[in-house]
BALOBA-1460 file (C-alpha; in Angstrom, 3 decimals):
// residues 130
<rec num="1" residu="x" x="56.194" y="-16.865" z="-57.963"/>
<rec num="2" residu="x" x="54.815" y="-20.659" z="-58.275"/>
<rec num="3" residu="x" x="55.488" y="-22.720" z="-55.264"/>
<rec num="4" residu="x" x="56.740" y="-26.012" z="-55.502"/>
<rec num="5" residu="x" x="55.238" y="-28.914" z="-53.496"/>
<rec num="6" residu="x" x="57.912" y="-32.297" z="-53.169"/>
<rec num="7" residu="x" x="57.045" y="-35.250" z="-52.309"/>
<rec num="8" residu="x" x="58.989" y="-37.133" z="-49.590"/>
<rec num="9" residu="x" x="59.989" y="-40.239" z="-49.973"/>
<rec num="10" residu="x" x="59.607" y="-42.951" z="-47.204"/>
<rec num="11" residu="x" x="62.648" y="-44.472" z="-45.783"/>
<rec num="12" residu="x" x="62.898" y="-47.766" z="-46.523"/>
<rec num="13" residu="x" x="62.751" y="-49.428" z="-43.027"/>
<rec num="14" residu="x" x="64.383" y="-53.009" z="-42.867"/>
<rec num="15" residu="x" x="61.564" y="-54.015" z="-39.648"/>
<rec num="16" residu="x" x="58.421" y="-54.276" z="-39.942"/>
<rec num="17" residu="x" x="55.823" y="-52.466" z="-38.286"/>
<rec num="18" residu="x" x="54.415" y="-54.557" z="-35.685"/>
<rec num="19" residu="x" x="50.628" y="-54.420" z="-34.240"/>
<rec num="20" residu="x" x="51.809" y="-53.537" z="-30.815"/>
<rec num="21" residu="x" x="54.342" y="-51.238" z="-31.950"/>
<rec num="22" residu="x" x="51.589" y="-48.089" z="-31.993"/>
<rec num="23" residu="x" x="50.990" y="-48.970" z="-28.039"/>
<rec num="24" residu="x" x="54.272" y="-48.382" z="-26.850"/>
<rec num="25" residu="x" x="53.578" y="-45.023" z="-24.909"/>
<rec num="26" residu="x" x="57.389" y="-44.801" z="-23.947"/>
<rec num="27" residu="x" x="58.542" y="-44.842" z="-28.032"/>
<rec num="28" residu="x" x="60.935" y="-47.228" z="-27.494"/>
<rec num="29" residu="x" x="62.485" y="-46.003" z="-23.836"/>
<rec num="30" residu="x" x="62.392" y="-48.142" z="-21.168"/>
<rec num="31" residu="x" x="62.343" y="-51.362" z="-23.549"/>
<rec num="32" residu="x" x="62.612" y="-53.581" z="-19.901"/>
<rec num="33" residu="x" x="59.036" y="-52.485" z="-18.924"/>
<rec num="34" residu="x" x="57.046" y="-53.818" z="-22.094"/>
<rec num="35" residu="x" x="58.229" y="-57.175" z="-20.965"/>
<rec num="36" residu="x" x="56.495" y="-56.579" z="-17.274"/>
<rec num="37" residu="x" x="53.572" y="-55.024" z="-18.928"/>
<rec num="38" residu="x" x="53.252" y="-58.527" z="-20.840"/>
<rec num="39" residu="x" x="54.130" y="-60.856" z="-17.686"/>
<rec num="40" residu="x" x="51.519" y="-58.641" z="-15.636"/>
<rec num="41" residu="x" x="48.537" y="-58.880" z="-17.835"/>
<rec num="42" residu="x" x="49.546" y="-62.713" z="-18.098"/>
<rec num="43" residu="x" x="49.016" y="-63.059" z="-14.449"/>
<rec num="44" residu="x" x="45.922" y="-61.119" z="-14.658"/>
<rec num="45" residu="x" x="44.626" y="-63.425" z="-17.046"/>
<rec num="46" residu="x" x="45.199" y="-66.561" z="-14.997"/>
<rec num="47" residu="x" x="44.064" y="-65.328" z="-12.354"/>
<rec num="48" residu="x" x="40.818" y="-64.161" z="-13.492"/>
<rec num="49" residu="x" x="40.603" y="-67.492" z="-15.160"/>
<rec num="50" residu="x" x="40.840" y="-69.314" z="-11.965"/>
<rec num="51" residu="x" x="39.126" y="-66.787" z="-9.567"/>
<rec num="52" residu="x" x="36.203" y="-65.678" z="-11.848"/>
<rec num="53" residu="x" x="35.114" y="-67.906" z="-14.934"/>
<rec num="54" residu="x" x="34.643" y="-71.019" z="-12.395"/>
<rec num="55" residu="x" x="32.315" y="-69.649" z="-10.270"/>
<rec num="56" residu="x" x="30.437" y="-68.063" z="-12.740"/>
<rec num="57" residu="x" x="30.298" y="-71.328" z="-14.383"/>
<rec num="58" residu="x" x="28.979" y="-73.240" z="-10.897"/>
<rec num="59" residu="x" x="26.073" y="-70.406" z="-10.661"/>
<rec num="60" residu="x" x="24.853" y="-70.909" z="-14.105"/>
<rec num="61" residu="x" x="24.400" y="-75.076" z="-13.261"/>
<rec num="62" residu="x" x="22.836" y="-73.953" z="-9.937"/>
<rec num="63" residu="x" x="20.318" y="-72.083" z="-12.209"/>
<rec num="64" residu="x" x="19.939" y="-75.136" z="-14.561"/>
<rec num="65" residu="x" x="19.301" y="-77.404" z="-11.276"/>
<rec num="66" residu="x" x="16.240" y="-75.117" z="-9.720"/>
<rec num="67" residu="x" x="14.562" y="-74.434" z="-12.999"/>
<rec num="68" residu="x" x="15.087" y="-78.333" z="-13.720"/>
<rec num="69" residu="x" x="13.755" y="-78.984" z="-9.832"/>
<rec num="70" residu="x" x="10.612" y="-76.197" z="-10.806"/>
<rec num="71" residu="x" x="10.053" y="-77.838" z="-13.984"/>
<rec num="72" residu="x" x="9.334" y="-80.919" z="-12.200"/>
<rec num="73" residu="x" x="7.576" y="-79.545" z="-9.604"/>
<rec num="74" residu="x" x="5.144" y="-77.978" z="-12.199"/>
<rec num="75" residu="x" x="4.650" y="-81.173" z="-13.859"/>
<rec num="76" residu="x" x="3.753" y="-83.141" z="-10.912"/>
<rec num="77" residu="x" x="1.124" y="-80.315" z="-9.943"/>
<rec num="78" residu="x" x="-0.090" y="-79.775" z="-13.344"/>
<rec num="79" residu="x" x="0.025" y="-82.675" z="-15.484"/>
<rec num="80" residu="x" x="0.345" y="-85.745" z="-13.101"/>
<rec num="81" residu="x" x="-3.134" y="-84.098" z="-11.031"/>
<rec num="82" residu="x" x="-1.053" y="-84.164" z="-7.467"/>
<rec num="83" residu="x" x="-3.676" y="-81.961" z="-4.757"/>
<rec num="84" residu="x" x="-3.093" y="-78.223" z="-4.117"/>
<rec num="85" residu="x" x="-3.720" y="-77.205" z="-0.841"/>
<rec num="86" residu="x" x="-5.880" y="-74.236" z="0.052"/>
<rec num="87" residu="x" x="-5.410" y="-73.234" z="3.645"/>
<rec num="88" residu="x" x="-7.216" y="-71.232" z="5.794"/>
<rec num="89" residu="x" x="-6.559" y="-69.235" z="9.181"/>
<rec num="90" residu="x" x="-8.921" y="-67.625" z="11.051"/>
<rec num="91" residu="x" x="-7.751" y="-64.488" z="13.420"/>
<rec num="92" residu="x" x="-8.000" y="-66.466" z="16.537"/>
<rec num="93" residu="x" x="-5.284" y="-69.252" z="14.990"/>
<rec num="94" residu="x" x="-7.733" y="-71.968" z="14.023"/>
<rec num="95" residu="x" x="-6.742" y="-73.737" z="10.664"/>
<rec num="96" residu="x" x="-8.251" y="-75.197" z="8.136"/>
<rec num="97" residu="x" x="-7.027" y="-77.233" z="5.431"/>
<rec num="98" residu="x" x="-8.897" y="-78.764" z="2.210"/>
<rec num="99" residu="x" x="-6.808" y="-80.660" z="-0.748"/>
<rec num="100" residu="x" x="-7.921" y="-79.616" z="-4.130"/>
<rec num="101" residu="x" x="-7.170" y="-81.405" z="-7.954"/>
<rec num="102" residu="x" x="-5.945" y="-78.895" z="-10.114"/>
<rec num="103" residu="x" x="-5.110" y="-74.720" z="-10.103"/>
<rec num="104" residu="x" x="-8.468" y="-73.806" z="-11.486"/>
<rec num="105" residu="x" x="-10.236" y="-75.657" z="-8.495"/>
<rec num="106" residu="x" x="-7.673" y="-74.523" z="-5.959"/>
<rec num="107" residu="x" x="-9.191" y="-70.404" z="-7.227"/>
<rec num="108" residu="x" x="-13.211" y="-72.058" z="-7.090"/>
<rec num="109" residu="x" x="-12.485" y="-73.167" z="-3.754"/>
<rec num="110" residu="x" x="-10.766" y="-69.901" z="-2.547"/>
<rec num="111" residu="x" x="-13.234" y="-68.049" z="-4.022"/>
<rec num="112" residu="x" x="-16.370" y="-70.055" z="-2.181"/>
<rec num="113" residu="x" x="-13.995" y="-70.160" z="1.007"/>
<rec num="114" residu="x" x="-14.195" y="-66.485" z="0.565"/>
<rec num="115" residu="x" x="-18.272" y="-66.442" z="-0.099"/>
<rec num="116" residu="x" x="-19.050" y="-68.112" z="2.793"/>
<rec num="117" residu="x" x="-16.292" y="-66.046" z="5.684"/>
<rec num="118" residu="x" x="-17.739" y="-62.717" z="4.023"/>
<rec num="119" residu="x" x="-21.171" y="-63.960" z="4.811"/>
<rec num="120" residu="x" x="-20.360" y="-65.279" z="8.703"/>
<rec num="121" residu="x" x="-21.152" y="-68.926" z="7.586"/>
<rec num="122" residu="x" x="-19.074" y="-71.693" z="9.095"/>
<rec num="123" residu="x" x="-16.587" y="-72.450" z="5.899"/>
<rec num="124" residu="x" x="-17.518" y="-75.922" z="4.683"/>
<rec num="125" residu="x" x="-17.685" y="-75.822" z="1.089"/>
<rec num="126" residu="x" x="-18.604" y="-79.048" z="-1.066"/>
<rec num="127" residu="x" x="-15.655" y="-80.379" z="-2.415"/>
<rec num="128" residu="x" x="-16.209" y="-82.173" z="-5.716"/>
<rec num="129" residu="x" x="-13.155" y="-83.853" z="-7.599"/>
<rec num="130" residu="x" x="-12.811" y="-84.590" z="-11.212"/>
């Protein structure tokens, strides 16, 4: 016996198949709620819009302000040859202070600072500037 296999036609279906049609979970009951699906996620939208994208936007120019403000910071210590300060505090609360040109002298003078505490010397290193 030979079986025979038949092909079905498709109906011919006068609408369209819409995108959205395949996400209607109720297949077509309840046709009233797809219309408060839509108005909800509308109101979600604006008020994510409002509530979240403009302070997200105010925190990113804060960001752009303090690395502009570092920037220029670093510039004036670094290129323009404005004084570090090396500080130094002893355990009793005395304080010394010495102003130094430039990061690499700033780590010289720490270091000879260091030299001469480790040693019991009075700190008073010579302070040459370029």
């Amino acid at each position: 016996m030979r079986a025979r296999f038949r092909r079905k036609r498709k109906k011919e279906s006068k609408e369209r198949d819409r995108w959205f049609d395949s996400l209607d979970v109720l297949d077509g009951c309840g046709s009233g709620f797809d219309e408060v699906a839509v108005v909800i996620g509308i109101v979600v939208a604006v008020l994510v819009l409002f509530f979240v994208f403009p302070p997200l936007v105010l925190i990113g120019i804060d960001l752009v302000w303090v690395a502009l403000v570092f920037a220029g910071g670093l510039i004036g210590r670094v290129a323009l040859g404005r004084p570090w300060s090396v500080v130094a505090t002893s355990s009793t609360g005395e304080r010394r202070e010495w102003k130094v040109r430039g990061f690499r002298g700033a780590g010289q003078l720490r270091d000879a600072l260091q030299a001469e505490f480790d040693a019991g010397l009075d700190p008073r290193p010579d302070l040459t500037t370029r």
